[in-house]
C-alpha positions as CSV (number, residue, x, y, z in Angstrom):
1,X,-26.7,-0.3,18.5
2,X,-30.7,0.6,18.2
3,X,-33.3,-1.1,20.2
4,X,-36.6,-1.8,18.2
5,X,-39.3,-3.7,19.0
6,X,-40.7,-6.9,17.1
7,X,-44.3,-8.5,17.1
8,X,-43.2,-12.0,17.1
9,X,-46.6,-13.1,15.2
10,X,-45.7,-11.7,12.1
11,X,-42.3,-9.7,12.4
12,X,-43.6,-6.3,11.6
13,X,-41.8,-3.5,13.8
14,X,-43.3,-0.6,15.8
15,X,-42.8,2.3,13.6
16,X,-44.4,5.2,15.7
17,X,-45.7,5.3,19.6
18,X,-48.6,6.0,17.9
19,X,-49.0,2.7,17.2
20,X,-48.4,2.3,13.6
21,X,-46.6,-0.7,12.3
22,X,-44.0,-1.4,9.7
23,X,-42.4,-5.1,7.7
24,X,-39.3,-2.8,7.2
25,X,-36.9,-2.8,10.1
26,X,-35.4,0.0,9.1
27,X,-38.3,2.1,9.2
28,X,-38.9,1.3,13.1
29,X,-39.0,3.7,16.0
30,X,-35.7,4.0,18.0
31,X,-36.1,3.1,22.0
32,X,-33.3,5.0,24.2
33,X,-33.2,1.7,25.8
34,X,-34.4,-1.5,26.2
35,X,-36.2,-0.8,29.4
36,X,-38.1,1.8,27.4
37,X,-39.0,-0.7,24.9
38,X,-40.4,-2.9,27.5
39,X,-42.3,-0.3,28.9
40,X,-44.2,0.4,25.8
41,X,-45.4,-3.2,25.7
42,X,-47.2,-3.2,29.3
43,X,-48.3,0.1,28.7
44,X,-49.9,-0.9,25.4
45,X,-51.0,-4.2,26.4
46,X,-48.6,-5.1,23.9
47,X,-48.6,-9.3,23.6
48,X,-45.8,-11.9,21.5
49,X,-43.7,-8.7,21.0
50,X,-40.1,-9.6,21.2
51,X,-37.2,-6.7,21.3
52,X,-34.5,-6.7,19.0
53,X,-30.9,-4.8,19.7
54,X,-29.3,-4.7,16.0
55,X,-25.8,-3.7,15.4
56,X,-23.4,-1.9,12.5
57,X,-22.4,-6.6,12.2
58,X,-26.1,-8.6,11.7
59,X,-23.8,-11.2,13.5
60,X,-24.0,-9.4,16.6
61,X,-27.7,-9.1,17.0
62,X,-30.2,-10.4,19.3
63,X,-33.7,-11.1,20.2
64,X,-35.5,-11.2,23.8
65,X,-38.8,-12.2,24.3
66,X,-41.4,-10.5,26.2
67,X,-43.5,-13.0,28.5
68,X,-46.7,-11.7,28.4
69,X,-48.1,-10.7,31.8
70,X,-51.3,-11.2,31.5
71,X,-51.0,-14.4,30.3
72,X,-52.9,-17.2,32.5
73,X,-50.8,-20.2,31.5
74,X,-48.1,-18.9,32.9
């Protein structure tokens, strides 16, 4: 399993914790876990980001959103 993470505007992927970005999933930077991924989001005021854990079986994958903290409708 890897554990990327997702901007949910326009699906592009973090490729670097630099802060570049990528379309191609498969070029996106590898969290340990998805704590870590979350992490990285508050950290970089990071907003409509969604994590994705992809498996060896597409079937098997999943998304979970990231409520945005600072959001004031919430």
């Amino acid at each position: 399993m890897s554990i990327v993470l997702q901007s949910k505007r326009n699906q592009e992927f973090v490729k670097t914790l630099a802060g570049s970005w990528t379309p191609r999933g498969e070029q996106a930077h590898q969290f340990p876990t998805g704590f870590n991924a979350l992490m990285f989001c508050f950290h970089h005021h990071l907003h409509n980001m969604q994590i994705l854990a992809r498996f060896n079986d597409p079937a098997m994958n999943f998304t979970i959103p990231i409520a945005d903290v600072d959001d004031p409708g919430r």
